[in-house]
C-alpha positions as CSV (number, residue, x, y, z in Angstrom):
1,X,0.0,0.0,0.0
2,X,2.8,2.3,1.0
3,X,4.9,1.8,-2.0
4,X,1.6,2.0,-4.3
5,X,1.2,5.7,-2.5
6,X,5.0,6.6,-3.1
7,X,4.7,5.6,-6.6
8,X,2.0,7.6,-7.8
9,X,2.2,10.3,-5.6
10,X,5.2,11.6,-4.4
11,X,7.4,9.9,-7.1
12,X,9.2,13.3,-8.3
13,X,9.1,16.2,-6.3
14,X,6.8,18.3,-8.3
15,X,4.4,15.7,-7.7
16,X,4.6,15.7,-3.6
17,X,4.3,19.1,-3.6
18,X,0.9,19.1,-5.3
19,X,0.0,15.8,-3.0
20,X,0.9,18.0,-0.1
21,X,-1.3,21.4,-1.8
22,X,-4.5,19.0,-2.1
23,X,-4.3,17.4,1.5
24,X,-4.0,20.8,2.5
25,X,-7.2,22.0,0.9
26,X,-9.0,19.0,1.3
27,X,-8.1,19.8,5.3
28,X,-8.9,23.1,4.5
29,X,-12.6,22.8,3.0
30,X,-13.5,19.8,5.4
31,X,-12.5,21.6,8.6
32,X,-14.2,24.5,7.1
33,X,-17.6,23.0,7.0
34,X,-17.7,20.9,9.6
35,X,-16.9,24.1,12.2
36,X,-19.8,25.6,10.0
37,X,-21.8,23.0,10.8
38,X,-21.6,22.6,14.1
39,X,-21.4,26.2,15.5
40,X,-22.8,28.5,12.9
41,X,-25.5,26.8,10.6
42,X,-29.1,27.0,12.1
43,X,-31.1,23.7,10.8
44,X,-33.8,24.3,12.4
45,X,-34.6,26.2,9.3
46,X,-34.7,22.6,7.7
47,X,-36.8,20.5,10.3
48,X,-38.9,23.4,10.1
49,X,-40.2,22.7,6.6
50,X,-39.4,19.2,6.0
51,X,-42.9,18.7,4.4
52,X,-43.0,21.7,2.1
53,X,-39.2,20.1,0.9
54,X,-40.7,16.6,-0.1
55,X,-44.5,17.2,-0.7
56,X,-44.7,21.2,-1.0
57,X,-48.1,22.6,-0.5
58,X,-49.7,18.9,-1.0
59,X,-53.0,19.0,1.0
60,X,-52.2,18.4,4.7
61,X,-55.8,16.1,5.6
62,X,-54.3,13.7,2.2
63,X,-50.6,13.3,3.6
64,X,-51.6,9.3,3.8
65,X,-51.4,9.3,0.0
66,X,-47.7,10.1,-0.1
67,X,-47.2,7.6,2.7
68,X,-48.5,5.0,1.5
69,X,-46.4,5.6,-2.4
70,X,-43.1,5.9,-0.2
71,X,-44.0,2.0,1.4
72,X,-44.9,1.0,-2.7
73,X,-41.6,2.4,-3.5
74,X,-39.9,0.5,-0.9
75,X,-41.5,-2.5,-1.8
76,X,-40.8,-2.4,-5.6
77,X,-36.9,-1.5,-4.9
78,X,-37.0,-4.4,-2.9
79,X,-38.1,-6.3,-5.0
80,X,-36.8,-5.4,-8.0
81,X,-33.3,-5.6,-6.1
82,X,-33.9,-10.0,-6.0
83,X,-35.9,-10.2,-9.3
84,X,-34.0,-10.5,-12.7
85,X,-37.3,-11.2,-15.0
86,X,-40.7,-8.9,-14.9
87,X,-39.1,-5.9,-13.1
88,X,-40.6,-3.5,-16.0
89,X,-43.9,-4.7,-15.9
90,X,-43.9,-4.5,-11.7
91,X,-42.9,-1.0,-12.0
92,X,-45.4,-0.3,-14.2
93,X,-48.3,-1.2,-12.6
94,X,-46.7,0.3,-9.6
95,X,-46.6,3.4,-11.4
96,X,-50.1,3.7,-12.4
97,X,-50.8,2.8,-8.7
98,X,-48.9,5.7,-7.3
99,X,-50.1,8.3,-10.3
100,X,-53.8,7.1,-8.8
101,X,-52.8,8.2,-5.0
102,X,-50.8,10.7,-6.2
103,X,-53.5,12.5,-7.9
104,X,-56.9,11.0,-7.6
105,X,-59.5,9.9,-9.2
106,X,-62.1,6.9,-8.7
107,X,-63.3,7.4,-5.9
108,X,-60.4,9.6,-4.1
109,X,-60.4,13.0,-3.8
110,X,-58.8,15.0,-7.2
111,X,-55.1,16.4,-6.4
112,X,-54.3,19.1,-9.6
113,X,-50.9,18.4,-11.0
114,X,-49.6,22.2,-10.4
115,X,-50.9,21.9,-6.9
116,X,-47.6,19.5,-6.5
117,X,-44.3,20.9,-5.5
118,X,-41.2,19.8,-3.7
119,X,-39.6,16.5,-4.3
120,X,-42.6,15.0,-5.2
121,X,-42.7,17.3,-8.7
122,X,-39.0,16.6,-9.2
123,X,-39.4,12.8,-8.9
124,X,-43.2,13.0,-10.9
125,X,-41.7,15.1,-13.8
126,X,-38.4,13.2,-14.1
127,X,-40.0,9.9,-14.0
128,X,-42.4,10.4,-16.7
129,X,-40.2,12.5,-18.9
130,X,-37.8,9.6,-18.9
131,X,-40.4,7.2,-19.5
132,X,-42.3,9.2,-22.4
133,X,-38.3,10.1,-23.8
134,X,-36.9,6.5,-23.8
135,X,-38.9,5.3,-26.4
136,X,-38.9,8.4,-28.7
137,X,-35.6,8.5,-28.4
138,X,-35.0,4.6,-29.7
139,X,-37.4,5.5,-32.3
140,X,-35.6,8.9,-33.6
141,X,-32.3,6.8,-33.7
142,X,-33.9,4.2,-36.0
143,X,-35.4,6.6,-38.2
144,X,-32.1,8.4,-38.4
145,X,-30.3,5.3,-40.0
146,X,-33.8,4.6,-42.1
147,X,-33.3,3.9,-45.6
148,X,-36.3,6.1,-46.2
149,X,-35.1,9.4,-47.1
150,X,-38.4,11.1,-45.4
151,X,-38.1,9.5,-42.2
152,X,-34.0,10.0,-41.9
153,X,-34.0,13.3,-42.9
154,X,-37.2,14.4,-40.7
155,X,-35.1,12.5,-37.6
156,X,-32.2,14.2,-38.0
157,X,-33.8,17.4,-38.7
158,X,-35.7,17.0,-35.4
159,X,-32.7,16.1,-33.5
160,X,-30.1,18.9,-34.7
161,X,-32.7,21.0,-34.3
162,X,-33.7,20.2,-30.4
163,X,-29.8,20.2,-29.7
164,X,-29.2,23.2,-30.6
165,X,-31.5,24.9,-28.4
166,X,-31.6,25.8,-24.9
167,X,-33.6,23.7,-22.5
168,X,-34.5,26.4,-20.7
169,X,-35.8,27.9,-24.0
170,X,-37.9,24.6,-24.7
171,X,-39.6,24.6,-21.0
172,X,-40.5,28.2,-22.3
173,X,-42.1,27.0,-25.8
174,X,-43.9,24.7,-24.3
175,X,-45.6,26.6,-21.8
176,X,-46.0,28.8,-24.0
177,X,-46.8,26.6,-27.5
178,X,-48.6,23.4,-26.7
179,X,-52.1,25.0,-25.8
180,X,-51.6,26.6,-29.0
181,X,-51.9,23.2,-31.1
182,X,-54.7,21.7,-28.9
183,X,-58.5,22.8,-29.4
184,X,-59.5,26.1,-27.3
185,X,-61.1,23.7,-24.5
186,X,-58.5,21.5,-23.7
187,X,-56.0,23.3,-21.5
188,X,-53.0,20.8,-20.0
189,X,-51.8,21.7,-16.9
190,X,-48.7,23.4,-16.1
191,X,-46.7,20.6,-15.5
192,X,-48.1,18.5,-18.2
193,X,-46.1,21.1,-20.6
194,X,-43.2,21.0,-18.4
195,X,-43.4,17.2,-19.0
196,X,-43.4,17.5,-23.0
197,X,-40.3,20.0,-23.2
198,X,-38.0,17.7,-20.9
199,X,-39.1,14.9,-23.2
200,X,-38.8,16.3,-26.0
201,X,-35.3,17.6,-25.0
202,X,-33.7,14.4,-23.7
203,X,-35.1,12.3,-26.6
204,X,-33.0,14.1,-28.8
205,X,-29.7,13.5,-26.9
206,X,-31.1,10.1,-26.2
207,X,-31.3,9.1,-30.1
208,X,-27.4,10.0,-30.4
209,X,-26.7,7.8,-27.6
210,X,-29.1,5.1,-28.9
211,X,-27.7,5.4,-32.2
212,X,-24.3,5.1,-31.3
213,X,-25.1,1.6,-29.9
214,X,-26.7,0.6,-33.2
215,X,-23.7,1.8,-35.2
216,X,-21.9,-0.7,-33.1
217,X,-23.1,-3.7,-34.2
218,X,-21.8,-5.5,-37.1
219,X,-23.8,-6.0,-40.3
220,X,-23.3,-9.0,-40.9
221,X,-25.3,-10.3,-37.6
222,X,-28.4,-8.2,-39.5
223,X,-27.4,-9.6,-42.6
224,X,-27.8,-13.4,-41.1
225,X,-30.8,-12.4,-39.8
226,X,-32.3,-11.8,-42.7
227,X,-31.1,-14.7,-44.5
228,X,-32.8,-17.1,-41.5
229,X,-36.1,-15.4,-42.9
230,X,-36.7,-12.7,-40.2
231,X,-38.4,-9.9,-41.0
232,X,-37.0,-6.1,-40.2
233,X,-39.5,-5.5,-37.0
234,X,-37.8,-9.2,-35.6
235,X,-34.5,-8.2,-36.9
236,X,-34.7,-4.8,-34.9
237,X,-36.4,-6.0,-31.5
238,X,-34.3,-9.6,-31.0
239,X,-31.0,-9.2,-32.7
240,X,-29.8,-5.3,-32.8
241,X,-31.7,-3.3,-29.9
242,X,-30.7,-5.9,-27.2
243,X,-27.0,-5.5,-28.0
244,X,-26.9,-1.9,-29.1
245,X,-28.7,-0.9,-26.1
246,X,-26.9,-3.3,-23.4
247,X,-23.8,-1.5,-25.2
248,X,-25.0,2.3,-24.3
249,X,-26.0,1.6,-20.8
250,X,-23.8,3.9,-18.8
251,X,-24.3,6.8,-21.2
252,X,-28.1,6.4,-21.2
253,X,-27.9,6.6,-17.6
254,X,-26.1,9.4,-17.9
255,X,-28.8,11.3,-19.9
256,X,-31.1,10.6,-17.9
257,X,-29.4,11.5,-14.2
258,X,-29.0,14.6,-16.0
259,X,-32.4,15.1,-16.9
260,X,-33.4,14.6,-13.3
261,X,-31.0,17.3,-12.3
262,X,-32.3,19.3,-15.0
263,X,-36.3,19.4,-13.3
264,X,-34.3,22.0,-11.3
265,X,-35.2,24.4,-14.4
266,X,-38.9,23.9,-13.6
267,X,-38.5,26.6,-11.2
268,X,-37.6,28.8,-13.8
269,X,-41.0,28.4,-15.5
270,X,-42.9,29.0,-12.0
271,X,-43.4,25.4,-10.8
272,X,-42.9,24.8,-7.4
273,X,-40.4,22.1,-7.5
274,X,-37.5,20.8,-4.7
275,X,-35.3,24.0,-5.8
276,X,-38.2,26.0,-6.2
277,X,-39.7,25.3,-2.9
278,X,-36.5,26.1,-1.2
279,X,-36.2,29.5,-2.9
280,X,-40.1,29.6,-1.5
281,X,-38.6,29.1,2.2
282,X,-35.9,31.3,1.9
283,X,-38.3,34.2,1.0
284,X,-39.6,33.5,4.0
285,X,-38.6,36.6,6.6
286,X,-38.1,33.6,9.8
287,X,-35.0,31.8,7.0
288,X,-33.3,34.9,5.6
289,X,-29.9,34.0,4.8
290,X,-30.0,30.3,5.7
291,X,-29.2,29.6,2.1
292,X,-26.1,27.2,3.2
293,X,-28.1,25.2,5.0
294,X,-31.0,25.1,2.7
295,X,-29.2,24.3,-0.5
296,X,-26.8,22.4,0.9
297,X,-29.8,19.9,2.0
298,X,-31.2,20.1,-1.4
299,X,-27.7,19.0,-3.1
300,X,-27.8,15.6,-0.9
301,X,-30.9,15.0,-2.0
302,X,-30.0,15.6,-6.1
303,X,-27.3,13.3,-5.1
304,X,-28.8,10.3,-3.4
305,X,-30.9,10.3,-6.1
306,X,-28.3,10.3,-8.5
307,X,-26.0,7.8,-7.2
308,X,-29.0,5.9,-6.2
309,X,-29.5,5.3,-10.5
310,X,-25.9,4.9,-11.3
311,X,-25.8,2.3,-9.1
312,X,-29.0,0.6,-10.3
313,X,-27.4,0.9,-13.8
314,X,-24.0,-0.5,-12.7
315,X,-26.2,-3.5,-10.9
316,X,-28.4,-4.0,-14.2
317,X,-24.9,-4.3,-16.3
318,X,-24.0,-7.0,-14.1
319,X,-26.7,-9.1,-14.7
320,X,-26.9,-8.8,-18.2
């Protein structure tokens, strides 16, 4: 262990004096904010508004909904965790479970979608936006490589264009566009349109990864195919997807831990998400100036979250 140390980092001299620079700082920044922490931060400020930071203004006399979807959660990571056949159709139905609590319906009382807020939008948003996305985006790579001039050049034409704008500019459109293309009496919610920009953002930087995969398979293996007497659609959904996607994996992860992190735009658009709701408690005249403690709290969350799905993805490699 010692000689492994020596060798890479205080082989030369140049190179110890760096070693020695970052211990320094590391020292530095840690000692930093753990006296912060101890002696200055107020977090009362957070066990204060624990509820507005997961569920935002979610009616108080229906907190049993939310309750009840964290134990469903639980449940399906556990048992997705032992499974390795039907995880995507348990998550499914669990997901139309939890979109029934969440919101109503039946016979339970009807919760809007912009009345959400906190981490409950965050999760909501980026969950469906990478459901909706991950299939457009599959699609928009095969039409790119499409032999049919039409469909190519409308895929690529859709994807370049997407790419080169701003998301924050496509959460605008949409709030903006969508109710323009529906009939006068049909008005989505707020977050409805929130849903279809991040969609239709990451499906466009989905396709390239997705299509990177499919350039990455030989020809020939499609070529066999075809010669056993499978059809294009067979070809496609037992031969080439498999393998291209099993070979994208970490950078469609990627994509989409980044498109979580990017609900934090929502706020932008006036949705009450987890960073909206905290700039909603800091405007509050009792947590002026707490914004270490506030957004420091936020970032762990972001990042359980985060390294939560990277290592579901690493997991999900490992078993295939």
């Amino acid at each position: 262990m010692m000689k492994k140390i020596q060798q890479n980092l205080f082989n030369t001299w140049y190179n110890s004096l760096l070693t020695l620079i970052s211990l320094w700082l590391i020292y530095w920044i840690s000692f930093s904010l753990i006296s912060w922490g101890f002696t200055q931060a107020e977090w009362g400020v957070l066990q204060a508004n624990l509820r507005l930071f997961f569920l935002g203004r979610y009616p108080v006399d229906l907190l049993w909904r939310p309750w009840t979807i964290l134990g469903i959660i639980m449940g399906l990571g556990t048992l997705s965790w032992r499974l390795r056949k039907g995880k995507i159709l348990i998550w499914f139905l669990g997901f139309l479970v939890i979109s029934w609590l969440l919101t109503g319906g039946l016979f339970l009382e009807t919760v809007k979608l912009d009345d959400l807020g906190g981490l409950v939008l965050t999760l909501l948003t980026a969950l469906v936006s990478i459901v909706l996305s991950f299939p457009f985006g599959v699609l928009l790579a095969l039409g790119r490589q499409s032999n049919l001039p039409v469909i190519r050049w409308l895929s690529i034409g859709y994807i370049e264009l997407i790419r080169g704008l701003p998301l924050i500019g496509i959460l605008f459109m949409a709030q903006v566009m969508v109710p323009l293309v529906l009939p006068p009496d049909i008005r989505p919610d707020r977050v409805v349109r929130a849903i279809c920009g991040l969609t239709m953002f990451s499906a466009a930087y989905l396709a390239e990864n997705v299509r990177g995969g499919l350039q990455s398979i030989p020809k020939g293996q499609t070529e066999a195919a075809k010669a056993l007497g499978l059809s294009t659609p067979l070809v496609l959904a037992l031969i080439i997807l498999p393998q291209a996607l099993k070979a994208v994996i970490p950078t469609i992860v990627g994509q989409f831990i980044s498109l979580f992190k990017d609900t934090s735009l929502l706020a932008i658009v006036g949705l009450v998400e987890l960073l909206g709701i905290s700039q909603s408690i800091l405007a509050n005249p009792k947590f002026l100036g707490r914004y270490g403690e506030v957004y420091l709290f936020i970032a762990l969350i972001y990042w359980i979250f985060c390294y939560s799905m990277s290592l579901g993805s690493k997991k999900f490699e490992q078993q295939l």
